[in-house]
N, C-alpha and C positions, 0 to 999 in steps of 0.2 A: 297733482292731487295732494291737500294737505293732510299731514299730519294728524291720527285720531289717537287720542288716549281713552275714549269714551264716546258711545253711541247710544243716540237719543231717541229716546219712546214712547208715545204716548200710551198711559197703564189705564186712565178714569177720566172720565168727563163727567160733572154733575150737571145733569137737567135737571131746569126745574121752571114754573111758571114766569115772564116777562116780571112779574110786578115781587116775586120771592127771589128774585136772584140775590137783591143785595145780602137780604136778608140771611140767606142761606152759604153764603160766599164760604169759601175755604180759610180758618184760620191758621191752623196748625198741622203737625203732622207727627206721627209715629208710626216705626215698623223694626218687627221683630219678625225673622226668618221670612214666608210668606206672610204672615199678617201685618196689614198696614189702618191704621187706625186714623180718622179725618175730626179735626174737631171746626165745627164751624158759626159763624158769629152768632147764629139763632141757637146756640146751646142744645148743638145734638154732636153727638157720637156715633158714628160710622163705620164699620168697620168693612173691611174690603178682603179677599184673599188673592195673591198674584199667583196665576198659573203660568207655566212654560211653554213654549208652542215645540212645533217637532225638531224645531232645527234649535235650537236652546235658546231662545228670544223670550223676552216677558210678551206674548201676548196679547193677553185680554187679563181682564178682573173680573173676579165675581163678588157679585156684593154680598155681605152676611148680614149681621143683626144692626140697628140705630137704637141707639134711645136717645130721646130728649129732656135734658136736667132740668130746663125750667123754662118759662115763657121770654126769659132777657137777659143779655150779658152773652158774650160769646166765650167762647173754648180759647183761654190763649194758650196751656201746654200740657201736653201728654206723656205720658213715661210707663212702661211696660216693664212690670217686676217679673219677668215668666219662673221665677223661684216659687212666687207662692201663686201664679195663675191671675193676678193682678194689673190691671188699667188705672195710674194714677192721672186724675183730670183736675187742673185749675180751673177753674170755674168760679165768677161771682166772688173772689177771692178768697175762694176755699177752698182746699184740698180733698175730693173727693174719689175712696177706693172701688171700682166696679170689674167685675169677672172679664178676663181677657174673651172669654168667647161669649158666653149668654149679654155681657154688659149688664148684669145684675149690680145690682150694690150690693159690698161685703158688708155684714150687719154687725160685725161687729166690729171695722173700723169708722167711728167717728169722724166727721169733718175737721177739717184742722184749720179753722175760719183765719181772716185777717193773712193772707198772704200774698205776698205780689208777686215773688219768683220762686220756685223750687228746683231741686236737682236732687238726682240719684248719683251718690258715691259708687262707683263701678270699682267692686273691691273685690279679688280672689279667693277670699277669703269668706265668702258670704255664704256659700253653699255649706262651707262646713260648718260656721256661727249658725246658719236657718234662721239668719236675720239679716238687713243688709240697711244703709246708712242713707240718709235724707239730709238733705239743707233746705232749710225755707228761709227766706226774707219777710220780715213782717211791713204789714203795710201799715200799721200805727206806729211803731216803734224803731227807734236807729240799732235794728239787731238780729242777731241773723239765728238760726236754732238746730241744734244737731238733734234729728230723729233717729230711734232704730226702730223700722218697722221687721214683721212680723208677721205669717200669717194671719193672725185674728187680734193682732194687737199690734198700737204704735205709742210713741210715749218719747216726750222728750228730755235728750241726758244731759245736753250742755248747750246754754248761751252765750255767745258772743259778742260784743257791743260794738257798734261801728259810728263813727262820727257823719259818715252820710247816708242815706239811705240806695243800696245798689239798685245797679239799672240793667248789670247782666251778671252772670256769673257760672263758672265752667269747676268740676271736680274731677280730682283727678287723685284715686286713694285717697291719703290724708292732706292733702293739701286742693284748698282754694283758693283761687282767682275770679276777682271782681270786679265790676267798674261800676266807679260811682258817676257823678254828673259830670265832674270833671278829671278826675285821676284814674288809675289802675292800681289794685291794692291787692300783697299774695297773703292768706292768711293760713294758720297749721291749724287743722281742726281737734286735733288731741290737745295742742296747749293752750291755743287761743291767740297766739300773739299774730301781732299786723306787722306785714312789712309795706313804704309805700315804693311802690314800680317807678311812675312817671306818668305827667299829665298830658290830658288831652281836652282836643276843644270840638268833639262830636254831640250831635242830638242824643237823646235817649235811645231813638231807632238804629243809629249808626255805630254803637258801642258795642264792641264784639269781642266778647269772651269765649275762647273755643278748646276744646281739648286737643291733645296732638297725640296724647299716650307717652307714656313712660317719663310720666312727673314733668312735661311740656306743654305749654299753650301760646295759643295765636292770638293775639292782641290786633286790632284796630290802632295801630298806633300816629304820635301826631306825623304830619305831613304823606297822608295817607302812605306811609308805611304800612307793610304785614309783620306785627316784629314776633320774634321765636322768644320764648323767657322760660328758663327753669325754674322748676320749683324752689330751688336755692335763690333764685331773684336773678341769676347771669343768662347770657344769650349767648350760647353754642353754634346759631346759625347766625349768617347775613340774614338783613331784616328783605322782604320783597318789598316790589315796587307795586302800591296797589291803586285801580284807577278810583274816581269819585265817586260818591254815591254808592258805596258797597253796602249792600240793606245783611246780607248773611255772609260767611264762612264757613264751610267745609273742610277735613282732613280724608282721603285716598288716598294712602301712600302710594308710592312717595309722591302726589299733587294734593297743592291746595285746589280748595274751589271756590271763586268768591263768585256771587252773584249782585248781581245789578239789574233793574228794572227792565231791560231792553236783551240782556245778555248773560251770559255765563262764561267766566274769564279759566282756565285752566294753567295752573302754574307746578313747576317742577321745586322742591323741596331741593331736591340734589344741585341743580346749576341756576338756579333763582329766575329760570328762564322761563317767560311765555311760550304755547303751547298748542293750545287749540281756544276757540273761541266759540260756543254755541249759542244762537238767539232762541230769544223766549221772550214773548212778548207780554208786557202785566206781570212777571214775575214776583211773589212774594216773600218764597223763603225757600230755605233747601235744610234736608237732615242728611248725614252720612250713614251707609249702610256696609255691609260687611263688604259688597261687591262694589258699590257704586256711590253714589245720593239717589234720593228723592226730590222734585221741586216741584212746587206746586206753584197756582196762579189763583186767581178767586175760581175758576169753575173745572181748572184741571188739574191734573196731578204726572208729572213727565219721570222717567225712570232714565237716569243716569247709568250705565253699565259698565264698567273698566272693561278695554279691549285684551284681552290676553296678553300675558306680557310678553310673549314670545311672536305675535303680532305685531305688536308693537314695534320689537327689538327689529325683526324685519322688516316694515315697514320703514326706521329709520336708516335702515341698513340701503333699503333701494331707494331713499331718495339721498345719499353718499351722507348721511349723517350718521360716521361709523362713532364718530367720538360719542356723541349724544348716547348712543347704540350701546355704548361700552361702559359710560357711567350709567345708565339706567341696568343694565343688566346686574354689572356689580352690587348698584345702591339696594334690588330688590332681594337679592341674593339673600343679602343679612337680614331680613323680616320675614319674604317668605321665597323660603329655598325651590331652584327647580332642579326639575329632574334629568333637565338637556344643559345646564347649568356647562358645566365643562367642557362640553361640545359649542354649545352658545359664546362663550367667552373665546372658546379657538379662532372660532370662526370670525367675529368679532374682529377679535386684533389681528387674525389676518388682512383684514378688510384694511385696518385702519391704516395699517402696515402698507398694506398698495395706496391708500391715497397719498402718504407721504411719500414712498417711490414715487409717484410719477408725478409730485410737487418738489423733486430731487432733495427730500429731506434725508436722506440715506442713514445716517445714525438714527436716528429717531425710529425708521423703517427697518433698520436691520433687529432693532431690540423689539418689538414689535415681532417680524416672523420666527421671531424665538422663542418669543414666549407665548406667542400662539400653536408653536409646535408646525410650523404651513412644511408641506411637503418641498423640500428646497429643488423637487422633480417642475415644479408649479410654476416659477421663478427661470429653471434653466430654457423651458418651453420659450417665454415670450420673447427670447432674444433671437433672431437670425442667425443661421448657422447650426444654432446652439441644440436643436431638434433630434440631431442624428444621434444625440448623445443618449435619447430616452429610448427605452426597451419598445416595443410594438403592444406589449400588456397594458401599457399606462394610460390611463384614463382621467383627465383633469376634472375635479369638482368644483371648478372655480370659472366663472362667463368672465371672461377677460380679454375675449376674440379683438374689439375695438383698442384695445389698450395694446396687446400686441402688433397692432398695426401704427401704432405712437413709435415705437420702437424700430421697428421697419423702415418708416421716416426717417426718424433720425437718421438710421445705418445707412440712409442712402444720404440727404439731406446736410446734416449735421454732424460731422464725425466726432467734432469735440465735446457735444454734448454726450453723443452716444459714447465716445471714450469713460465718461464719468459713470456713465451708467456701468458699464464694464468692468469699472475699479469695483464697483459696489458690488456687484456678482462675486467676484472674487474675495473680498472683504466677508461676504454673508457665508460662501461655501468653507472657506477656510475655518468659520468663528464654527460651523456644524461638524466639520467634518469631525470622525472619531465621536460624536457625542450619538446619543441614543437618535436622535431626531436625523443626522444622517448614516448612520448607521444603516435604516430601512432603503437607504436608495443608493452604498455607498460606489455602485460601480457610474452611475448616473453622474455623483458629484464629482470622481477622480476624474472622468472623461473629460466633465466640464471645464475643471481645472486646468488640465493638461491643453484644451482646447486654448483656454485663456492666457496660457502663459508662454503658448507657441505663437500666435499669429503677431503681440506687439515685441517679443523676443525679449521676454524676463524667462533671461538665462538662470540666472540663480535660484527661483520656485521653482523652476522647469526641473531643475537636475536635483533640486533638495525632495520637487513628488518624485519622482520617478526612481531615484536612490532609495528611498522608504519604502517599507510596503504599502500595495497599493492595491486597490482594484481595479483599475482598469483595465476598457476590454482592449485584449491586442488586435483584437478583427479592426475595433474603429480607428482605434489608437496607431497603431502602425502606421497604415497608409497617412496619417495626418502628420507623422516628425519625418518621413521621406520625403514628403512634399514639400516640408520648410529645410530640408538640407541638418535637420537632426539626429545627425545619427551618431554620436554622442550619447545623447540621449536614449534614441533606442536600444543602444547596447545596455544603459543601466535598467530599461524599461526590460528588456529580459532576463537580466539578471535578476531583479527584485523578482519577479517571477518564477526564477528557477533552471531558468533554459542557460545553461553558463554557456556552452558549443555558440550557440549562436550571438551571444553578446561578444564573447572574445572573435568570431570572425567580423561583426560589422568593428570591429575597433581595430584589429588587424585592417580592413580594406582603410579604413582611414589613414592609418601606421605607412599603407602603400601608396598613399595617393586614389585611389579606387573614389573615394568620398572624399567631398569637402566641407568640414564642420569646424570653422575658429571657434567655436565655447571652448575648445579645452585644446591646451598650450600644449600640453604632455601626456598625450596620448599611448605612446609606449610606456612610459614610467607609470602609468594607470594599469595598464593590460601586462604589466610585471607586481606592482600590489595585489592584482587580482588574483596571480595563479598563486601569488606566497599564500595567500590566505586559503585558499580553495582545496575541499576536501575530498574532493575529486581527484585523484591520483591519477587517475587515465589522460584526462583533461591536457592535466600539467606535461605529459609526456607528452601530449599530442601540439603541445606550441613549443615545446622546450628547443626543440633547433631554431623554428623561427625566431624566436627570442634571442637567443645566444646569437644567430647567425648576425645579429641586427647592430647588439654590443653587448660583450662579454662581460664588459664590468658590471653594466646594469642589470643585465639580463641572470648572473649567478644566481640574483636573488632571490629568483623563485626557489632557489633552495636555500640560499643561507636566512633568508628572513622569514621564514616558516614559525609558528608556534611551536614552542620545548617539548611539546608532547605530541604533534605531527609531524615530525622527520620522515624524510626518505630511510632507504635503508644506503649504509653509506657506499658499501661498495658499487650499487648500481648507479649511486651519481660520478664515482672515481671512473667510470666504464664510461659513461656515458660524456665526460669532459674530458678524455681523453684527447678531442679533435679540436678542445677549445683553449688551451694550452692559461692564456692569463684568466682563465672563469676558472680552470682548474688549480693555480694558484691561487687566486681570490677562496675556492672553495676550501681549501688544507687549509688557511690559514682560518678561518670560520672553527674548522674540526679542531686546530693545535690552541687557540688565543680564546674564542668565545665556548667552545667543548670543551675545553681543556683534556684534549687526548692524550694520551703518554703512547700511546701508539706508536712504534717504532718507525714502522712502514712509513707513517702519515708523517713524521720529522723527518725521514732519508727524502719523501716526493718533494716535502716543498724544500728543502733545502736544495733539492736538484732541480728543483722550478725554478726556485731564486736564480741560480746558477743559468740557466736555460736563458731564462727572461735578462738577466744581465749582458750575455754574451749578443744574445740579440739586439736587445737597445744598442750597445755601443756599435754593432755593427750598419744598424738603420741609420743612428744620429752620427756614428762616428766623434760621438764623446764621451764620457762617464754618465752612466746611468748608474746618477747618486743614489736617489732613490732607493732603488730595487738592491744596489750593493749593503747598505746602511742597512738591512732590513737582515740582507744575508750574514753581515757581518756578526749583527745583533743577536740573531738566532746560532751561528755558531759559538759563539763565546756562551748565550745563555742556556740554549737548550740542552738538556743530560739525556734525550732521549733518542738521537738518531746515533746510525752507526757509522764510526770515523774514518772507518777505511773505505766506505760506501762511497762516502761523498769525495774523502780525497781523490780514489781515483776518476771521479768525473772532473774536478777540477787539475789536475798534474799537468795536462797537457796544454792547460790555458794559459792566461798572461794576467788571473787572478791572484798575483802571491800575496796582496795580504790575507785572502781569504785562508793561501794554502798553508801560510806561516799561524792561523790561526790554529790549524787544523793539526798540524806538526806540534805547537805549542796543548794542545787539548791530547796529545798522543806522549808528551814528555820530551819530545825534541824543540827543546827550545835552542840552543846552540843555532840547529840548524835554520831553525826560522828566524832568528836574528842575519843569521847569515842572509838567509833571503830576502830580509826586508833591505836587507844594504846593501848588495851589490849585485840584486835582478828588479829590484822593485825600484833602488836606489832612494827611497824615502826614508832618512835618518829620524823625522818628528813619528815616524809611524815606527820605529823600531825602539823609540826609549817609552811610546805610549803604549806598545807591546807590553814592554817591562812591567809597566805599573797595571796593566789589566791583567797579566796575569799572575804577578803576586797578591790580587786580591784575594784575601780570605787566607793566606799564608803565611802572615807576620812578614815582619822589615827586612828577616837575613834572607829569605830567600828574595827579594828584591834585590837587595845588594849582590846575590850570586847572579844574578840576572844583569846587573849594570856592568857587573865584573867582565863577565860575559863578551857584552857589548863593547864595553872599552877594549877588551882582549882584540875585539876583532876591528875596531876603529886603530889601533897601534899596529896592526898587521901589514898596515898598507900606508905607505908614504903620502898616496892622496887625501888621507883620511886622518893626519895628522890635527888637523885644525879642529875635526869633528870632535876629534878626542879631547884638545885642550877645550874647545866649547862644554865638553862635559862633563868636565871636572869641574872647573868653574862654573858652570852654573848651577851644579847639585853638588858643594864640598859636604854635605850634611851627609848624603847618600852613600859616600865611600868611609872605608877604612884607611889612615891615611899609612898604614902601617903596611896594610897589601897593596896600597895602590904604588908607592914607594918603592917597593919590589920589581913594579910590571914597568916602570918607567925607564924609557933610554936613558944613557949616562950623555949622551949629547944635547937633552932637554937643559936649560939654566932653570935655576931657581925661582927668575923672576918671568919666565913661563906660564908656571904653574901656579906662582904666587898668592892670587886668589881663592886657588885651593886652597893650600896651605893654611893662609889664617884662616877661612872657613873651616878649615877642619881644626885645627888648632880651638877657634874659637868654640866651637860645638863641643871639642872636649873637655875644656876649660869649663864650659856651662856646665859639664855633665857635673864634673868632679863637684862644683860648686852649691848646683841641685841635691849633689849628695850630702855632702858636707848639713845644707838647711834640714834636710831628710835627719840626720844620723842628730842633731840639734834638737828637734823637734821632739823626734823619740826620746831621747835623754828629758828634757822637759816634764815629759809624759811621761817618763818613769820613776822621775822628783816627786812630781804631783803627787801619784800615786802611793809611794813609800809616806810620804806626809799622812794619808788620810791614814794607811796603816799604823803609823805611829801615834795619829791621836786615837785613832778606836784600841790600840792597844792598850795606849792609859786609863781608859776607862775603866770604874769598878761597875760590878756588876752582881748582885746579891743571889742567888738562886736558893730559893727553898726548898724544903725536902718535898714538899710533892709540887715544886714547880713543873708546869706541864710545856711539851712542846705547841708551839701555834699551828703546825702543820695537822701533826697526827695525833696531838690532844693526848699521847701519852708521856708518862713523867720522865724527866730526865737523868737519869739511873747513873749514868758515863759521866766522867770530868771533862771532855772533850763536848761543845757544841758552839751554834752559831748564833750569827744575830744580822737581821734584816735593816735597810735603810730603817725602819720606824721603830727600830729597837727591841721587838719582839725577839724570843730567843726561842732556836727548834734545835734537832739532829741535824749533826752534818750531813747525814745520810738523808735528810729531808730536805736539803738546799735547792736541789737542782725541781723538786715539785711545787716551790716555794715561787721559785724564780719563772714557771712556765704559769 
C-alpha cells in the first residue's frame, strides 16, 4: 500500500443543462474556513458551504447564494477579505467588492476597471491598521498599483512602473514576486525598486508565481524546475524536480502540490522527494487551504485533505521508511508543534536505530538507541541466551519477533557474523550503563554484561564489572561464572556485593586447588590485599592462620599493611604470632621502623627474633645467615631502646660474638669485646671496625683509647705480632707516637715499624705547620684590623652642641661616643642596638 500525505474527495459537482455546460464551466476558486466561493465563465458567483460528515470527512456541500455580474466574460479571481465581510471578484477586468454571504455589492466600493491581475497582501498587521493592502496589474498600462482597502473605501497610495506587463504574481508582506512573459521579477512594495530573478521560457498559463510564507516563493523555474527564492533574491532550498505541463502550484507544508491536467504530483519540501501522486481527470487549477487544497475541473470541485501527521509518521514508519519518518516529524515540529512530539521522535529513532542494526551499521545504530532513549531491556531480549537476563515484569513495546529470529540464525548459522553483533551489544550497554537511560533496567544491563564477557572470556571487563559496583543478580549470575570455571570472578562478584565470608572462601578453594580459574596468577596475594583492607575485624581472625599457615612473610600483611587509623590492637597480634615465629619478626619490625615504637618490650622481641631467626638459618643452611645478622647487628648498635642485659643473655651462650662484643661495647666493656673479637671470633677487620663504630659521636681520643686498646692486646701475643705491625702502619695518623713508643718491645727494630714512624712524624710535622699558617693568619688579621683602627682614629670629627645620637635621637652630652660604618655618630651605650 502506498504512501498518503493526502486524501481525496469529491466536495461539488455542477449540473447543469448539455448545451450550458460550457458555458457555466468552473473558472476559479476561493475558500475561507467552511465557505468556498466558485467563479465561473458565464460570470456568476457561487457560493457553497463545506459540512463535516461523523467521522471528520468533508462530506457533502451545501449550496448558498449565486449572483450573476453580467451577461459575458467569465470570473478569473476571487479573494475573500473576512476583516471587512468582503468577496473581491475580477471580473470583465474590473475589480468588483460583494458581501461574503448575501453576495451583495458593497455600495460604496467602486469598481477599480482596467485590471488584469490582483492580490491581497496577507499582512499581520491589518486587523489592527482596519485596513489591509491590494496589488493590481493594470491592463492598459506597464504598472502595477498599491491599494489600501477599507471597509467602505479603497484608494490608491502608490504606483509602480514595470517594463513588462506581468502574467502572475504572488505577495508576500511587503515584498512582491512577478512574472512577466519571460523573466521573474522580486519587487519591495514600500520602496518600489525591482530586482531581476532569472528568465524563463513558459506560456502565460505556465508561469507560476506562488507564496511559501515567511518572505518565500515557488517559481515555475527554467528547465521545469520548482525553485524556492527569498525575498532577499537567494535560494535557501534545493530547487525540485518538476514534471511538464504544470498548469498550478500549491504550498502544504511541508509539500508542494503541483497539478497537471491528468494528475496531481505531491512533493516533500524537506528531502525534494516525490510522494504521492493523485489523478484527476480535466483538472484546472488548485488553491491551498489551511488543511489541504482545493482542485477544481470545469464541473467539479475535489478537497485535498493533509492525512494527520502522526498518520502519516506511521504509516512511514510501517512501510520501514523510519528515516523519511524522522525528517518529516522533525521538519513539522518547527511550524506546527505536536503534542506526542517527544514520544513521536523516541520512537522514531528507535525504529531507525534497528534498521541500521540489522544493516550491521552499529555506530550509526548505537547513537540512534540513545538518543532515542530505547529501553536497552528491548535490545538484550532479541539475542539468544540473553533472555534470562530480563525480569518476568518486562513487557516489549517493540514487534521485532521476525527480527529476533534473524539473530537466532545467525547464533546457530553464522557465528562470525553473530560475534559482531555481540561486540555491539556490549559497545551499546557499556556507552548506557550509569546514565539515566540505564539506570531504569540497571540489573538487566549488569547481567547482560557479565553474560557477555563470560561466554568469549574477556577476562579484563569480566573482573573491572564485577570489582565495581554492580547490580547484578546473584540468583542468575552465580550459576553462570560456575559454569565457565570463574570463580575469580565470583569471589569479586560477592564482594562488590558485601558478602566478604563467601568471597574470601571461593578464593581460599582456588588458593587449595578445590577450583580451577588461570585469570588470576596470585590469588593468595589478592585474599592477603583483601583482609589488609577489610573492616571486618572478625573476618580477618577467621583466615588469619590460613593465611600465615600458607606464608608468613606474605601473609603478616594483613596486619602490617592495614590503614594508619585501622590497626589491630598490638598486643593481640604479638599473642596471636607467637606460633609464627618470622610473621612475628616481620610484625616488631612494622611496630619499631614504620610505628616508630620506643616500646621497650617491642626492641628486646625483635632483637631476640633477630637472634632466634639467625641461629636457625645458620643451623638449616649451615652458613651465615647475612641477612638476618646485618639487621641484628644494625639494630644493636642503632637502637637506645631495648634492654642490654635482656638480650645479652639470650645471646652469651651462642657463637654470635660480634653481636655479643656489640653488646659488651653498648654496656662500656669495650676492652672486653675487643678481646672477643680477636681471639673467639678471631676476626681482627671486625675488631678495628669495632673501634671506629664505637667512637662515633665521641671525638678522635676516645678512638685512639680504643686502638690503644687493640694494639695492647695484638702485642699480648706472639701470634698476633704481625697484626699489630699491620696496625700501625697502616693507621700512623691514628696513634700517638709517644705512647705507642712506650707499649713497644725493645726487640722490635726501627725499621719494623718504620712506616709508622714517618707517618706519625709526618702527621706531626703537618700539625705544627697547620699551626704555624693558623697562628700567621691570625697575626694578618690583627694588622688588618689595628690599620682600620688607626685610620678611623685620625679622623676628625666635628660634634655640635646639640649633636644628636642616630640611634636614640638624644644629644650627645658625654665626650665619649661612637661612630658606625656610614659615619653616623651615637652612644657607646647605643652600639650594640645599632648593630642588631
Amino acid at each position: 500500500m502506498a504512501f498518503k500525505a493526502f486524501t481525496l474527495q469529491q466536495v461539488y459537482e455542477k449540473l447543469a443543462a448539455l448545451k450550458e455546460r460550457d458555458k457555466s464551466s468552473i473558472q476559479c476558486l476561493e475558500c475561507y474556513d467552511r465557505n468556498v466561493y466558485i467563479g465561473t465563465k458565464d460570470a456568476t458567483v457561487q457560493h457553497l458551504f463545506l459540512t463535516l460528515g461523523t467521522n471528520g470527512d468533508q462530506s457533502k456541500t451545501r449550496e448558498g447564494r449565486a449572483r450573476k455580474l453580467g451577461s459575458s466574460s467569465s470570473v478569473t479571481q476571487l479573494r475573500a477579505v473576512p476583516l471587512f465581510n468582503h468577496l473581491l471578484v475580477l471580473w470583465d477586468r474590473c475589480v468588483t467588492a460583494l458581501n461574503m454571504f448575501s453576495l451583495e455589492p458593497v455600495p460604496a466600493l467602486k469598481k477599480i476597471q482596467h485590471v488584469s491581475l490582483f492580490e491581497l497582501c496577507d499582512s499581520s498587521l491589518a486587523a489592527q491598521a482596519a485596513c489591509v493592502e491590494m496589488v493590481t496589474s493594470s491592463s492598459r498600462r506597464k504598472v502595477i498599483r498599491i491599494h489600501v482597502v477599507g471597509v467602505d473605501r479603497w484608494e490608491v497610495v502608490k504606483e509602480v512602473p514595470l517594463l513588462q506587463d506581468p502574467v502572475a504574481l504572488a505577495v508576500d508582506g511587503t515584498s512582491l514576486c512577478l512574472a512577466t512573459s519571460d523573466r521573474y521579477l522580486l519587487c519591495d512594495i514600500q520602496t518600489g525598486s525591482t530586482e531581476e530573478l532569472f528568465p524563463h521560457q513558459h506560456s502565460r498559463q505556465h508561469a507560476i508565481v506562488t507564496s511559501v510564507g515567511r518572505g518565500e516563493f515557488l517559481l515555475n523555474g527554467p528547465g521545469y524546475l520548482g525553485m524556492f527564492v527569498m525575498k532577499t533574491g537567494i535560494c535557501q532550498r534545493p530547487p525540485l524536480q518538476w514534471p511538464q505541463e504544470v498548469l498550478a502550484a500549491g504550498v502544504c507544508f511541508p509539500y508542494i502540490l503541483t497539478l497537471q491536467p491528468q494528475m496531481l504530483s505531491v512533493c516533500s519540501m524537506l528531502d525534494q522527494q516525490h510522494k504521492q501522486t493523485v489523478s484527476l481527470s480535466g483538472a484546472k487549477g488548485l488553491i491551498s487551504t489551511s488543511d489541504g487544497a482545493l482542485v477544481f475541473t470545469e464541473r467539479d470541485v475535489f478537497s485535498l485533505s493533509l492525512v494527520p501527521f502522526e498518520e502519516q509518521i506511521q504509516a512511514l514508519v510501517g512501510h520501514e521508511r523510519v528515516e523519511e519518518a524522522l525528517l518529516l516529524l522533525d521538519g513539522v515540529q518547527s511550524h506546527r508543534p505536536l503534542d506526542s512530539y517527544k514520544e513521536l521522535q523516541k520512537a522514531i529513532t528507535c525504529l531507525a536505530g534497528f534498521a541500521h542494526f540489522y544493516q550491521e551499521d552499529f555506530s550509526e545504530a548505537r547513537d540512534l538507541f540513545i538518543k532515542g532513549e530505547l529501553d536497552p531491556r528491548e535490545i538484550i531480549r532479541l539475542y539468544p541466551g540473553m533472555q534470562l537476563c530480563l525480569g518476568e515484569d518486562f513487557q516489549s513495546h517493540l514487534d521485532q519477533v521476525n527480527k529476533c529470529r534473524d539473530l537466532q540464525v545467525l547464533w546457530q548459522d553464522d557465528r562470525n557474523t553473530f560475534h559482531h553483533y555481540l561486540a555491539f551489544l556490549g559497545d551499546f550497554l557499556r556507552a548506557v550503563r550509569g546514565t539515566e537511560q540505564g539506570l531504569k533496567c540497571s540489573k538487566e544491563v549488569d547481567g547482560a554484561l557479565l553474560r557477555l564477557y563470560v561466554e568469549p572470556g574477556d577476562t579484563e571487563n569480566l573482573l573491572q564489572l564485577v570489582d565495581s559496583p554492580n547490580e547484578c543478580s546473584l540468583n542468575q549470575c552465580v550459576p553462570v561464572l560456575e559454569q565457565h570455571n570463574r570463580f575469580f570472578a565470583l569471589g569479586l562478584l560477592y564482594k562488590s556485593h558485601g558478602l566478604q565470608n563467601d568471597a574470601l572462601k571461593t578464593w581460599v578453594k582456588i588458593t587449595d586447588g578445590f577450583h580451577q580459574d588461570p585469570s588470576c596468577s596470585d590469588v593468595y596475594g589478592h585474599i592477603v590485599r583483601t583482609l589488609s583492607q577489610l573492616e571486618d575485624k572478625e573476618t580477618v581472625w577467621a583466615f588469619a592462620d590460613w593465611t600465615l599457615q600458607r606464608n608468613q612473610e606474605i601473609g603478616v600483611q594483613i596486619f602490617t599493611k592495614r590503614p594508619p587509623d585501622d590497626q589491630f590492637e598490638t598486643q593481640n597480634v604479638l599473642t596471636f604470632l607467637e606460633k609464627y615465629p618470622l610473621a612475628l619478626l616481620l610484625y616488631l619490625e612494622f611496630l619499631i621502623h614504620d610505628l616508630n615504637s620506643e616500646e621497650e618490650s617491642y626492641h628486646n622481641r625483635l632483637a631476640v627474633a633477630y637472634v632466634n631467626q639467625t641461629l636457625q638459618e645458620e643451623e638449616e643452611t649451615k652458613s651465615d645467615a647475612r641477612e638476618t645478622r646485618g639487621k641484628l647487628q644494625q639494630m644493636l648498635w642503632d637502637s637506645e631502646f631495648y634492654d642490654i642485659s635482656t638480650v645479652y643473655d639470650r645471646v652469651k651462650s651462642t657463637t654470635l660474638h660480634p653481636e655479643k662484643a656489640v653488646l659488651l661495647g653498648r654496656a662500656g666493656e669495650h676492652s672486653t669485646a675487643l678481646q672477643l673479637l680477636v681471639h673467639q671470633e678471631k676476626d681482627l677487620q671486625a675488631a678495628e671496625a669495632f673501634c671506629c663504630r664505637a667512637a662515633q659521636g665521641r671525638g678522635s681520643h676516645f678512638r685512639q683509647v680504643l686502638l690503644l686498646n687493640l694494639l695492647q692486646i695484638y702485642l699480648s701475643s706472639e701470634a698476633l705480632t704481625g697484626a699489630a705491625v699491620d696496625l700501625l702502619n697502616n693507621h700512623p695518623q691514628l696513634f700517638a707516637l709517644e705512647k705507642v713508643i712506650q707499649l713497644l718491645p725493645e726487640s722490635w727494630s726501627v725499621q719494623l715499624v718504620s712506616p709508622f714512624i714517618v707517618g706519625s712524624l709526618r702527621k706531626t710535622f703537618h700539625q705544627r705547620q697547620m699551626a704555624r699558617v693558623q697562628k700567621a693568619l691570625a697575626q694578618a688579621e690583627l694588622l688588618r684590623l689595628k690599620v682600620m683602627w688607626m685610620q678611623a682614629s685620625q679622623t676628625k670629627f666635628r660634634v655640635e652642641k646639640e649633636q644628636k645620637c642616630s640611634v636614640c635621637q638624644r644629644n650627645l652630652a658625654a665626650p665619649q661616643f661612637a661612630r658606625n660604618m656610614q659615619g653616623e655618630l651615637m652612644h657607646t651605650s647605643c652600639t650594640g642596638y645599632s648593630a642588631s
